[in-house]
VEXDREN-2710 file (C-alpha; in Angstrom, 1 decimal):
% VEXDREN-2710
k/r/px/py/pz
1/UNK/32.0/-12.0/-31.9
2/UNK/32.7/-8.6/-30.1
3/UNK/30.8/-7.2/-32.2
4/UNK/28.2/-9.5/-31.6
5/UNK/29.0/-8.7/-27.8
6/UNK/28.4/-5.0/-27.8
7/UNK/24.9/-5.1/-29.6
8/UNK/23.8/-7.5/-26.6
9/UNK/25.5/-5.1/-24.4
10/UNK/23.7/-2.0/-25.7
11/UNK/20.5/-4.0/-25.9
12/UNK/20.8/-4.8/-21.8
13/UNK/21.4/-0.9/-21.0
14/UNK/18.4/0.1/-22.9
15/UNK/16.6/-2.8/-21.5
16/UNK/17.9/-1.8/-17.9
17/UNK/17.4/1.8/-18.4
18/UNK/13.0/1.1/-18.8
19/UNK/11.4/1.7/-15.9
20/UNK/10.0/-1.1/-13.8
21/UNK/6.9/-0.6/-14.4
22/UNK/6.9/-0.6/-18.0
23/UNK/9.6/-3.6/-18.0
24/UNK/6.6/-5.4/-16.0
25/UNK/3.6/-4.0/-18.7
26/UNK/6.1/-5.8/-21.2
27/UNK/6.5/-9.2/-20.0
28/UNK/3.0/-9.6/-18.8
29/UNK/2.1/-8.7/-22.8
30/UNK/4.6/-10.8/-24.0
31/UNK/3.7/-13.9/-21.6
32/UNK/-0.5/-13.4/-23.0
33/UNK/1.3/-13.2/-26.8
34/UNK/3.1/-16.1/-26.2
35/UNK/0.9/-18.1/-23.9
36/UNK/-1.7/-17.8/-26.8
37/UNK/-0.2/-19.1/-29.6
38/UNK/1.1/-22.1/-27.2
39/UNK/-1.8/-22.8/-25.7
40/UNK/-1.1/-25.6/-23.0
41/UNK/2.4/-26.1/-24.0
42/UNK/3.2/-22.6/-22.3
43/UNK/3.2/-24.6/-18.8
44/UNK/6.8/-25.4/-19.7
45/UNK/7.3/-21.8/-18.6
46/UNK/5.0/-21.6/-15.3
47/UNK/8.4/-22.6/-12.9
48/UNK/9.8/-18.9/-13.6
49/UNK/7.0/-17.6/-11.9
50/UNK/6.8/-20.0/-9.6
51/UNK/10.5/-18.7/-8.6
52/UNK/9.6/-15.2/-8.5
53/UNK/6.3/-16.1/-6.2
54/UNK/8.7/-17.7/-3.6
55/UNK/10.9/-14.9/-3.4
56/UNK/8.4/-12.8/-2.6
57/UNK/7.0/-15.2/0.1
58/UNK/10.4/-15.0/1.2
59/UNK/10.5/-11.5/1.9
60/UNK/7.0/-11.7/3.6
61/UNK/7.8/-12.5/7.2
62/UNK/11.3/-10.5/8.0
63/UNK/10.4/-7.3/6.0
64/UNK/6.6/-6.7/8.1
65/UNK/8.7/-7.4/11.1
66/UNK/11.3/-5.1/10.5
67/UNK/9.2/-2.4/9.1
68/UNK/6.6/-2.7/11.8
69/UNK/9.2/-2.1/14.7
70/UNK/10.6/0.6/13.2
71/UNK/7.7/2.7/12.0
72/UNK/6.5/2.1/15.8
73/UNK/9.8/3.3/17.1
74/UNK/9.7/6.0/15.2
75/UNK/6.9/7.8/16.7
76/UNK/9.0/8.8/20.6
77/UNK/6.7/10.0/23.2
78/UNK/6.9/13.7/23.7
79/UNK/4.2/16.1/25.3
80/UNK/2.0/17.3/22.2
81/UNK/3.8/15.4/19.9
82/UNK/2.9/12.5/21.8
83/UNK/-0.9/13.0/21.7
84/UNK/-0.8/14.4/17.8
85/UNK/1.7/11.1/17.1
86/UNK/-1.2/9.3/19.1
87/UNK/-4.7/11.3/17.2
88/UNK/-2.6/10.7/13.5
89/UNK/-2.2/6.9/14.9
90/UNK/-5.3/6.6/15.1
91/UNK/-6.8/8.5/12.0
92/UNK/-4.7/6.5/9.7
93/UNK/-5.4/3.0/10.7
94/UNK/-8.8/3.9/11.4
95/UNK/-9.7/5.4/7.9
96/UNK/-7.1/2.0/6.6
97/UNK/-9.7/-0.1/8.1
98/UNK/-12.8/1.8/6.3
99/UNK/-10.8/1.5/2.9
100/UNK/-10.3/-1.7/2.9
101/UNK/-13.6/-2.7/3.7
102/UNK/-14.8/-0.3/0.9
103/UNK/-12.5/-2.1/-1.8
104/UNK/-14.0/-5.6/0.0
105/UNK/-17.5/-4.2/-1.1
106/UNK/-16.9/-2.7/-4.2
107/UNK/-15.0/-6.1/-5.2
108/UNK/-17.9/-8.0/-4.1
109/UNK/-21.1/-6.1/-5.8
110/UNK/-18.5/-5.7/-9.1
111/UNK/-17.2/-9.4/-9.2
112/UNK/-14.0/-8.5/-11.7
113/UNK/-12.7/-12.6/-11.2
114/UNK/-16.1/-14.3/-12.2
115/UNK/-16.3/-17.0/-14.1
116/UNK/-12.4/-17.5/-14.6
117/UNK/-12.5/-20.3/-13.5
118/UNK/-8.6/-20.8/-12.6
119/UNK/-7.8/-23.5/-10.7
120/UNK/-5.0/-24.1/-7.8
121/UNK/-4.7/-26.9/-4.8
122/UNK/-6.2/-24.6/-2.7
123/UNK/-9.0/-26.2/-1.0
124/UNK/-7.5/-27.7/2.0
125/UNK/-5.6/-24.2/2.8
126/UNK/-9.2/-22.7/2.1
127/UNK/-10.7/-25.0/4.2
128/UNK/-8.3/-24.8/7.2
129/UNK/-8.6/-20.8/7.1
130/UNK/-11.8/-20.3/8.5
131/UNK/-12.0/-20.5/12.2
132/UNK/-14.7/-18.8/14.6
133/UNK/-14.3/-15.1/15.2
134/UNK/-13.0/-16.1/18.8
135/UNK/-10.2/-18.6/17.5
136/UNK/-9.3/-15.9/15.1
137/UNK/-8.8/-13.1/18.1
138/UNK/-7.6/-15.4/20.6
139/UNK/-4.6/-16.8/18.0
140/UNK/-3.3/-13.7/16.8
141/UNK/-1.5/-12.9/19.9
142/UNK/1.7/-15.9/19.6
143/UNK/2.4/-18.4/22.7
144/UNK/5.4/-18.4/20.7
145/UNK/6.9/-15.6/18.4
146/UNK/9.7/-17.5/17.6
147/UNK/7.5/-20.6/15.6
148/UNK/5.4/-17.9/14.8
149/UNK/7.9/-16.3/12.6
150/UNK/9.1/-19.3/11.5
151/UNK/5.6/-20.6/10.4
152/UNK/4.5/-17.3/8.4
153/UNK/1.6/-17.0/11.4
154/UNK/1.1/-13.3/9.6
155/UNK/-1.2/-12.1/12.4
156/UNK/0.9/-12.9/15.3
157/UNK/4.0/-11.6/13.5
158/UNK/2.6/-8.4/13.2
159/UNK/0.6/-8.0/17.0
160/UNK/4.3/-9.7/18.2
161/UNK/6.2/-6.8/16.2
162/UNK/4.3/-4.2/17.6
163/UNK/4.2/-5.3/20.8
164/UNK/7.8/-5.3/20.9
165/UNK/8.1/-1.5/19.4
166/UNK/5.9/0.1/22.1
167/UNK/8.6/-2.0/24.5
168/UNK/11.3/-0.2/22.8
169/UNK/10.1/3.1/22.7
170/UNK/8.8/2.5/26.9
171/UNK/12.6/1.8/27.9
172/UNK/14.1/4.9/25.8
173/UNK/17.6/5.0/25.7
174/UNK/18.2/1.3/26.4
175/UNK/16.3/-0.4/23.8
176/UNK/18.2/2.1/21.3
177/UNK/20.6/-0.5/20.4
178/UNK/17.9/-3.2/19.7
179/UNK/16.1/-0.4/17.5
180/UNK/19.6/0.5/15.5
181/UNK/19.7/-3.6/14.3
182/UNK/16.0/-3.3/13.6
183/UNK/16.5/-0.3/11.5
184/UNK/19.7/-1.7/9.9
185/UNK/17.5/-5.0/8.8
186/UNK/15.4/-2.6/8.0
187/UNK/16.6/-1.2/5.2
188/UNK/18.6/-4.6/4.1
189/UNK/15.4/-5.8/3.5
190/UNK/14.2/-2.9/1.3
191/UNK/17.4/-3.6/-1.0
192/UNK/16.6/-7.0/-1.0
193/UNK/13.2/-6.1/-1.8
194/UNK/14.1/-3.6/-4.6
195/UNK/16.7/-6.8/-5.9
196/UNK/14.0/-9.5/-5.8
197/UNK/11.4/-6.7/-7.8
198/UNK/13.7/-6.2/-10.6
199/UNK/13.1/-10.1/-11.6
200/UNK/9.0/-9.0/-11.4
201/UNK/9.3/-8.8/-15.0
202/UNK/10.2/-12.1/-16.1
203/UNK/8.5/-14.0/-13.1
204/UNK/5.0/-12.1/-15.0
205/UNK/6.0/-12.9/-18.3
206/UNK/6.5/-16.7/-16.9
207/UNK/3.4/-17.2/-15.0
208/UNK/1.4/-14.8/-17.4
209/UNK/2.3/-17.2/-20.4
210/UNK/1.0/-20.4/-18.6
211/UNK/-2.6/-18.5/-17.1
212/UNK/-2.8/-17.3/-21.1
213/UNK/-2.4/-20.6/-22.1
214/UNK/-4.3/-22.5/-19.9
215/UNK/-7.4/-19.8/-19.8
216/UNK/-7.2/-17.8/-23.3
217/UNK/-8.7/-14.7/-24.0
218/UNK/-11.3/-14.9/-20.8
219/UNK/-8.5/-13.8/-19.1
220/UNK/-8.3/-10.1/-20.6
221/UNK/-11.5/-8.8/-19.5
222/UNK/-11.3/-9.1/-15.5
223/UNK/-8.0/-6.5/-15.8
224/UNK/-10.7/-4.4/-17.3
225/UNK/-12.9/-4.7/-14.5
226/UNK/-10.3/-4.6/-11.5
227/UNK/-8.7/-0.9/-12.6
228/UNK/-12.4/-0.2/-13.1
229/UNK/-13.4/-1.0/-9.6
230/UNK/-10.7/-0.1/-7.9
231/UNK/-11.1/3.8/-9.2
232/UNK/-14.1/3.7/-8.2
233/UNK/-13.6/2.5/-5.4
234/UNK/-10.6/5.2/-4.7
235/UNK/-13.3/7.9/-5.7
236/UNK/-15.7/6.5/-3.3
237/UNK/-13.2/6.8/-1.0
238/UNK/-12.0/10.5/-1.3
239/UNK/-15.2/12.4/-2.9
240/UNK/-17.3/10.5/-0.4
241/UNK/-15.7/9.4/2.9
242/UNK/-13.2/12.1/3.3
243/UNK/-15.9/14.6/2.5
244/UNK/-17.9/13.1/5.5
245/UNK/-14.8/13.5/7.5
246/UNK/-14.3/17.0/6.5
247/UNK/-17.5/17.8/7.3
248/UNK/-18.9/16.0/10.4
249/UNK/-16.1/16.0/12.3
250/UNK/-13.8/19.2/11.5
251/UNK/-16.2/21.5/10.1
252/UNK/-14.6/22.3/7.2
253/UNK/-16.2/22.9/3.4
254/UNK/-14.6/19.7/1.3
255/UNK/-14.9/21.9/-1.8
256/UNK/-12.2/24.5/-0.7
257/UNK/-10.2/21.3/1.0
258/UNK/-10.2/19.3/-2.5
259/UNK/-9.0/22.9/-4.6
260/UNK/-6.2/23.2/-2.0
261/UNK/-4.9/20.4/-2.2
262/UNK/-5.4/19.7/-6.2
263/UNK/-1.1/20.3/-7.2
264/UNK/-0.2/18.1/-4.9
265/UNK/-2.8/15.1/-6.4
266/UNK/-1.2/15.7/-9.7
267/UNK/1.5/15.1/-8.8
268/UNK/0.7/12.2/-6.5
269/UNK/-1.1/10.8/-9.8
270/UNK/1.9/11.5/-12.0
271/UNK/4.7/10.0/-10.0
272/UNK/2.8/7.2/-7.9
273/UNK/4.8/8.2/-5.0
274/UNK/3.1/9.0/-1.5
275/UNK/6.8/10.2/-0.8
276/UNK/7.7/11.6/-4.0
277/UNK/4.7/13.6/-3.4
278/UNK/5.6/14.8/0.2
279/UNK/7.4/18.5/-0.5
280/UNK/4.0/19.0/-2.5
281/UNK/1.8/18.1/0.3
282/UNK/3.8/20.0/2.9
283/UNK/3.6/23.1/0.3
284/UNK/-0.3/22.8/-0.3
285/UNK/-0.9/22.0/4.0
286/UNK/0.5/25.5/4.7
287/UNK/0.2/27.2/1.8
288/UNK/-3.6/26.5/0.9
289/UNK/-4.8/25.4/3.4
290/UNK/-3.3/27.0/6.7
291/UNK/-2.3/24.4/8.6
292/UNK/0.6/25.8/11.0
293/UNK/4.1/23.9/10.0
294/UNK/4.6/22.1/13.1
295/UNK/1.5/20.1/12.3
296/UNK/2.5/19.6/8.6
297/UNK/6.0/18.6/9.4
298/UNK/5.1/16.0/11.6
299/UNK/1.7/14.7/10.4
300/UNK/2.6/14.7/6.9
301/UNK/5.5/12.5/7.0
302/UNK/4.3/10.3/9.5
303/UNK/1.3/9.5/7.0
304/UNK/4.0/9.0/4.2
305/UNK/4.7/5.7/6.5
306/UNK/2.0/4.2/8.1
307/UNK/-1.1/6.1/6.1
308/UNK/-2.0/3.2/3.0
309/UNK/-5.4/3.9/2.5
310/UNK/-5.3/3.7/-1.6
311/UNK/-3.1/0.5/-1.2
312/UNK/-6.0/-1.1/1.2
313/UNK/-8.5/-0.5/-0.5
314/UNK/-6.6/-1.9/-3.7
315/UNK/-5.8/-5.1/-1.5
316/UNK/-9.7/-5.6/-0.9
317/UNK/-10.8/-5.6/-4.5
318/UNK/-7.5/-7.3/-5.9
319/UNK/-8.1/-10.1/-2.9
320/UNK/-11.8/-10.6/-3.8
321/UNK/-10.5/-11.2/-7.8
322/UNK/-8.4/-13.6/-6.6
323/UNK/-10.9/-15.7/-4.8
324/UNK/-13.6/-15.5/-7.5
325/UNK/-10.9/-16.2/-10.4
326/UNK/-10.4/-19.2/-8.5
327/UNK/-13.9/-19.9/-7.2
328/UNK/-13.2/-20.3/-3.8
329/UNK/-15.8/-18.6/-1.0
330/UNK/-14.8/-16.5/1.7
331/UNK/-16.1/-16.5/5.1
332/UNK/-17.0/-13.4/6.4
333/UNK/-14.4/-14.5/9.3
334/UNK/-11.9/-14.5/6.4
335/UNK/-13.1/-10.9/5.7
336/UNK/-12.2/-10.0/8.9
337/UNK/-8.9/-11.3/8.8
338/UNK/-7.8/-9.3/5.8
339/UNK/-9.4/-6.7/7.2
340/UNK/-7.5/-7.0/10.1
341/UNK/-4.1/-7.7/8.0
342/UNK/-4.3/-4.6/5.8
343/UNK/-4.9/-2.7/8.6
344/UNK/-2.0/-3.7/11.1
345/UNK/0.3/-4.4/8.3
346/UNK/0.1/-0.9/6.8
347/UNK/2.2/0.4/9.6
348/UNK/5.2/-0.7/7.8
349/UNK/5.3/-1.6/4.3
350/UNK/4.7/2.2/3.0
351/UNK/7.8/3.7/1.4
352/UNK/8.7/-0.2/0.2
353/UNK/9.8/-0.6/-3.5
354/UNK/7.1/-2.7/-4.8
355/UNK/4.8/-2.4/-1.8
356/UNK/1.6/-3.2/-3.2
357/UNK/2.2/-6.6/-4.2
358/UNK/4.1/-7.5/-1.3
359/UNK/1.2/-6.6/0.8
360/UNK/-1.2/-8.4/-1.7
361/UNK/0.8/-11.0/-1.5
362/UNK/0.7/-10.7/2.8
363/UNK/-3.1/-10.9/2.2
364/UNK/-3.7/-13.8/0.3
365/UNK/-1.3/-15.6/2.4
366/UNK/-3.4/-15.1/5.7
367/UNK/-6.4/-16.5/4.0
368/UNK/-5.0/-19.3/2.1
369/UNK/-5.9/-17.5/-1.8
370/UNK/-3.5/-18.8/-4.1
371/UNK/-0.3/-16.6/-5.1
372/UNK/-0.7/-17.3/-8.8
373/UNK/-3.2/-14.0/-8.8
374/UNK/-0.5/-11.7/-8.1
375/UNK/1.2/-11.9/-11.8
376/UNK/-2.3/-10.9/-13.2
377/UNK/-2.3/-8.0/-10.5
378/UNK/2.0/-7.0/-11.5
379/UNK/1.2/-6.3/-15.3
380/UNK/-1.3/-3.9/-14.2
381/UNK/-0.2/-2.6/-11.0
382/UNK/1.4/1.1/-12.4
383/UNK/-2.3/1.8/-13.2
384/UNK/-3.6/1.0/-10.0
385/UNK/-0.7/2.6/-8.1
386/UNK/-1.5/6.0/-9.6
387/UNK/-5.1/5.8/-8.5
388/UNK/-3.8/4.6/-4.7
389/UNK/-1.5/6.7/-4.5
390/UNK/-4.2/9.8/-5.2
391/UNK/-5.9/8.6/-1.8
392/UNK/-2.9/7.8/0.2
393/UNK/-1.7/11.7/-0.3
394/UNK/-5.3/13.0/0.0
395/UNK/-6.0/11.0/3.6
396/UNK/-2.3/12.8/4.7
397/UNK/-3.8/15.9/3.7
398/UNK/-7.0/15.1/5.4
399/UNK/-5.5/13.8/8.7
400/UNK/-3.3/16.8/8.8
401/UNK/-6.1/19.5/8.2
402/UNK/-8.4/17.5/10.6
403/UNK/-6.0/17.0/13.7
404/UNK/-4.6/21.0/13.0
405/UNK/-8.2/22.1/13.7
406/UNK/-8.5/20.1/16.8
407/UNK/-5.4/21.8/18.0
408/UNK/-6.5/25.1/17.2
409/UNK/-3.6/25.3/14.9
410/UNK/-5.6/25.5/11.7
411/UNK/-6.3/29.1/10.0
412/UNK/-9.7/29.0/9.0
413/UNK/-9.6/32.3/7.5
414/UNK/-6.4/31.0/5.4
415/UNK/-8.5/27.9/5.0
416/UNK/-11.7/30.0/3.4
417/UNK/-9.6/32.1/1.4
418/UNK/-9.3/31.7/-2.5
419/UNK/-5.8/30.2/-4.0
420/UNK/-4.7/33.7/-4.6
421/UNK/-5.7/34.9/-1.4
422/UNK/-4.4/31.9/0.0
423/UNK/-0.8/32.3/-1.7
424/UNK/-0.6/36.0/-0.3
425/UNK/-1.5/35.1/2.9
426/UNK/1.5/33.0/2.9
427/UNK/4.2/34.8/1.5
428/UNK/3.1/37.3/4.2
429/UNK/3.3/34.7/7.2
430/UNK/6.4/33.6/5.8
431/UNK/7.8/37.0/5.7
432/UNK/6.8/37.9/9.1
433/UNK/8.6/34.5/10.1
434/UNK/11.8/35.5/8.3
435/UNK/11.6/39.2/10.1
436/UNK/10.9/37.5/13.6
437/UNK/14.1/35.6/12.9
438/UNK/16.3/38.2/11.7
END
């Protein structure tokens, strides 16, 4: 029997040591094994996804709101710092807004959930979510945050939550004890995040077994088609756009920005981690590309937490497969409104274990998609994440090197130099910087 004991024992630490990710790969290819050779019978294991789902939903409303104040709080109000903290502000959830609307298109012209044909009790949710554009502006400011967070009104949880952060940083010192408990839930709700994701596995095997069964083999070739779309979609995004922005409005050649910045992409691609990926960035910003430190140092970081252009643009495509696996129409009101979700909401989930599908999962809520999509989405969500994560360190880079040059704090000669000139230059700047200090 103890025997017996320590063989499950050393099973569980091997088990435990596998990283999420690939814990997740394996029980969404276990649940389509099993879900095939059961067939309809595999419905029996549909409530353990069903469980995960609405843990998830739990997390929804108190980790946006807690994450929101606190990435707004974070930015304090200081002379240049204040009008860079206000120029990167604006960059980032400007260029979120274009990326998600690029995923939106490429999802709709490349229609990965066609002709699925899932099905869900959707259609009075779908039905009720599609008020005029006016309703739709008018409601997302709350007559009453309170109901509003206890409804899951997404919208006015998140214009409430800001809101309330400019308040905080506008009354300095006194609203620091109201931003310490924010920051403390905060982070109690990135553990419990981090807790809930570690059952991601088996709530995917669960829900993965019952769409197998119910669906059969159609199911395999829209995961094709979403990591298809949504790299080109990222590749749109920084070969295209970001060129644009390079170009037109900073006057820069894209082709030395893109061989600057190229270790730092590796390892963005290699570790899926925007912050993972930070020393990296702050290396290539000031190393290859000239951007004075106190630029990097502040921009950089700050795009680390509120800059999600990758995960937006993964949010339009990955919504859109939701709605066509499940045949329901969107408006183009209910375009706006993820739009407008992705947007505001990426303030505050970067940096979150698991963020991706927690902000799927935000999306599809405000529209009224079914959540049963985001188990398809899990099993291939490590793929994706390394193509996101690509464009989320690229539009740092980009915002950095755009709002440096504005400043004057950008050395185009540095900039125009080749990597070897580039890495001389350097080691000389930084030597004159150890000698000034000395």
């Amino acid at each position: 029997m103890s025997q017996h004991s320590s063989i499950v024992g050393r099973t569980w630490s091997r088990w435990m040591a596998v990283p999420l990710w690939l814990q997740i790969l394996i029980g969404m290819s276990l649940g389509i094994m099993v879900g095939l050779s059961l067939g309809e019978q595999a419905a029996v294991l549909k409530p353990i996804g069903t469980l995960f789902v609405n843990t998830i939903k739990m997390l929804i409303v108190p980790l946006v709101f807690c994450s929101l104040i606190v990435g707004v709080t974070s930015m304090q109000d200081t002379a240049k710092m204040g009008r860079i903290g206000f120029k990167s502000f604006a960059f980032y959830l400007g260029t979120t807004s274009i990326a998600i609307s690029l995923g939106l298109a490429v999802g709709h012209i490349m229609k990965p959930g066609e002709g699925l044909g899932m099905h869900a009790n959707v259609e009075e949710v779908a039905a009720e979510a599609a008020p005029s554009v006016m309703e739709t502006l008018i409601n997302i400011v709350p007559t009453n945050p309170i109901a509003a967070l206890a409804s899951g009104q997404i919208l006015q949880v998140i214009v409430f939550a800001v809101m309330l952060g400019v308040a905080l940083v506008l009354i300095g010192e006194r609203g620091r004890p109201a931003v310490q408990v924010f920051e403390s839930l905060a982070e109690a709700m990135y553990k419990l995040t981090d807790i809930v994701m570690k059952f991601a596995p088996y709530g995917v095997f669960g829900l993965m077994a019952w769409v197998a069964g119910a669906y059969g083999v159609d199911m395999l070739l829209p995961l094709i088609k979403i990591i298809i779309a949504v790299y080109i979609g990222c590749l749109l995004h920084i070969v295209g756009f970001y060129s644009i922005v390079l170009s037109v409005f900073a006057k820069l050649n894209p082709v030395q920005f893109f061989k600057g910045i190229s270790n730092a992409l590796a390892v963005a691609y290699t570790t899926s981690s925007s912050a993972g990926t930070l020393p990296a960035s702050m290396k290539c910003a000031s190393e290859s590309l000239g951007v004075n430190k106190k630029i990097s140092s502040f921009v950089l970081p700050l795009g680390t937490t509120i800059n999600m252009d990758g995960t937006a643009l993964y949010q339009g495509v990955t919504a859109l497969f939701v709605a066509q696996a499940f045949g329901i129409d969107l408006t183009w009101v209910d375009y706006v409104t993820i739009i407008l979700t992705a947007t505001l909401a990426s303030i505050g989930t970067a940096g979150v274990p698991g963020a991706g599908l927690v902000m799927l999962t935000l999306v599809l809520t405000t529209v009224g998609l079914p959540l049963e999509g985001v188990a398809i989405i899990a099993g291939i969500d490590r793929v994706l994440d390394m193509a996101r994560t690509v464009v989320n360190v690229s539009g740092d880079l980009v915002a950095t090197t755009v709002i440096a040059k504005s400043e004057d704090e950008l050395d185009i000669v540095h900039y125009n130099a080749d990597m070897e000139q580039s890495a001389a230059m350097a080691e000389q700047a930084q030597a004159n910087e150890d000698k000034a200090v000395s």
